[in-house]
N, C-alpha and C positions, 0 to 999 in steps of 0.2 A: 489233221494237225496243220495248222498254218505257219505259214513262213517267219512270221512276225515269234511265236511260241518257239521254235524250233532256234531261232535266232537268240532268244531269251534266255534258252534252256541252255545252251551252248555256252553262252558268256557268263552264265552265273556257276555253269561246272568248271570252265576255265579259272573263272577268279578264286572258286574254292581252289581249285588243285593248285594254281600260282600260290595262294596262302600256304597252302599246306608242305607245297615245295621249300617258300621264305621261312615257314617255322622249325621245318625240318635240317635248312643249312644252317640255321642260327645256333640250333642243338649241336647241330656236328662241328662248329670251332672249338679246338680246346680253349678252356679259359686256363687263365694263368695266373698266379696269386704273385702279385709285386711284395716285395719283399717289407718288412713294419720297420716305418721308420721312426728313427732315435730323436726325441726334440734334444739338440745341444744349446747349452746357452753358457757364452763367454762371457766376463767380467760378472760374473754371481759369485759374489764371496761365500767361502764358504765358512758353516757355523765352526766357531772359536771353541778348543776345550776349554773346558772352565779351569780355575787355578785349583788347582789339586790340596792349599792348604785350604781352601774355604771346607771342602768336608769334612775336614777333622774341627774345626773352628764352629759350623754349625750344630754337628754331632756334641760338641764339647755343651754348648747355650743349651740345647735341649735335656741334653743329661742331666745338667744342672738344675735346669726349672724343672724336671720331670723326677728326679730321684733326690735330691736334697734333704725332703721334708719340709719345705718352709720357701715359698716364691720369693726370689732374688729380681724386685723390681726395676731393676739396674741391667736385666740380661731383655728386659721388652722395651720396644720404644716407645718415647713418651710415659715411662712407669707403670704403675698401677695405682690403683685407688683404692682406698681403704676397704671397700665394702669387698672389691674385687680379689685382692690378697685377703682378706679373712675367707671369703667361699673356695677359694685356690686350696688356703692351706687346709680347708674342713676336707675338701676334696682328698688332697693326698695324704691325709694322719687316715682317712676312711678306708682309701684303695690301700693303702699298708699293714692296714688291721685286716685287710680282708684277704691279704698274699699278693695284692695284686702287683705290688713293687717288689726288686728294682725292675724297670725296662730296660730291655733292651732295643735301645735307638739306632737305628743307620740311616744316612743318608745317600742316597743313589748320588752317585759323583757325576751319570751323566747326565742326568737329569738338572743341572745348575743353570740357570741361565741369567746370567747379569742384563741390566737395563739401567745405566746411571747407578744411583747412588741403591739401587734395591737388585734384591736376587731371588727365586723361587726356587725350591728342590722340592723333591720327591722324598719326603720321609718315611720311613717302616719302624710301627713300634711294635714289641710282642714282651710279654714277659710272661711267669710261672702261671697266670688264670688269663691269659688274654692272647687272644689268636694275632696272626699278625694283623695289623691294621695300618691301611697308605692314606695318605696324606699329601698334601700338597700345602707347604708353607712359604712364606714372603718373609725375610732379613731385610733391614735398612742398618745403615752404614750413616752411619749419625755421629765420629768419631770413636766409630770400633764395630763390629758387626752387633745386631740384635734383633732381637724377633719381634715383627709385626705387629702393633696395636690387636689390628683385624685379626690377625693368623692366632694369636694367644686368645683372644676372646670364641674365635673358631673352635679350639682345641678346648677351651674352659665350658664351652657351652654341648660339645662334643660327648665331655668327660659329664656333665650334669645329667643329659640325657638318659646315660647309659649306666646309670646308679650310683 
């Protein structure tokens, strides 16, 4: 065995066993788990409760178009239109021959949330043949609250669907 091998062999079991020493102390510190920090953040308004008459106010518009018998064009914004109040009323003279009225309507009071002159709720209707069913509808406030062009053609097109 030569000098030069012997020298080779030496430095290359050194630098393993150094490796194996450095992997070894690195295992043996404890680790330590810093503690999860909380994001705080000042000046974030927080969300507003909604006015507690607007749920009895939109409970009131829906009960009205939804158990009346007959669409009260006056309670949607913008009205309706002739073709549209005839299919309404075929709609509800149909679901009342068939048990499906009255509903009953509630509106989640948390679920309100204003934006200008409009507001979204979270509706639930259920009555004697129909499971509950959620919703999500939009009021404009047009001088008095009323329900959405959009959100009543939603609901009309909703109620077509499903017989």
């Amino acid at each position: 065995m030569s000098l030069k091998s012997l020298t080779t062999g030496v430095a290359a079991a050194t630098l393993v066993g150094a490796a194996a020493v450095g992997v070894t102390s690195v295992a043996s510190v404890p680790i330590t788990v810093s503690p999860a920090i909380t994001p705080v953040v000042f000046g974030a308004p927080l969300p507003l409760d909604s006015d507690p008459a607007l749920t009895g106010e939109f409970t009131g518009i829906l009960n009205q178009l939804a158990n009346s018998g007959s669409i009260n064009g006056n309670l949607i914004d913008g009205g309706v239109g002739i073709i549209e109040a005839r299919t309404a009323d075929q709609l509800l003279k149909n679901a009342a021959a068939k048990g499906y009225l009255p509903l009953n309507i509630s509106v989640d009071p948390n679920s309100i949330t204003e934006s200008g002159n409009t507001a979204s709720a979270t509706v639930t209707a259920s009555g004697p043949a129909l499971a509950p069913t959620t919703q999500t509808v939009t009021f404009v406030n047009n001088g008095g609250w009323k329900l959405s062009k959009g959100s009543a053609t939603a609901l009309l097109q909703a109620a077509m669907a499903s017989g």
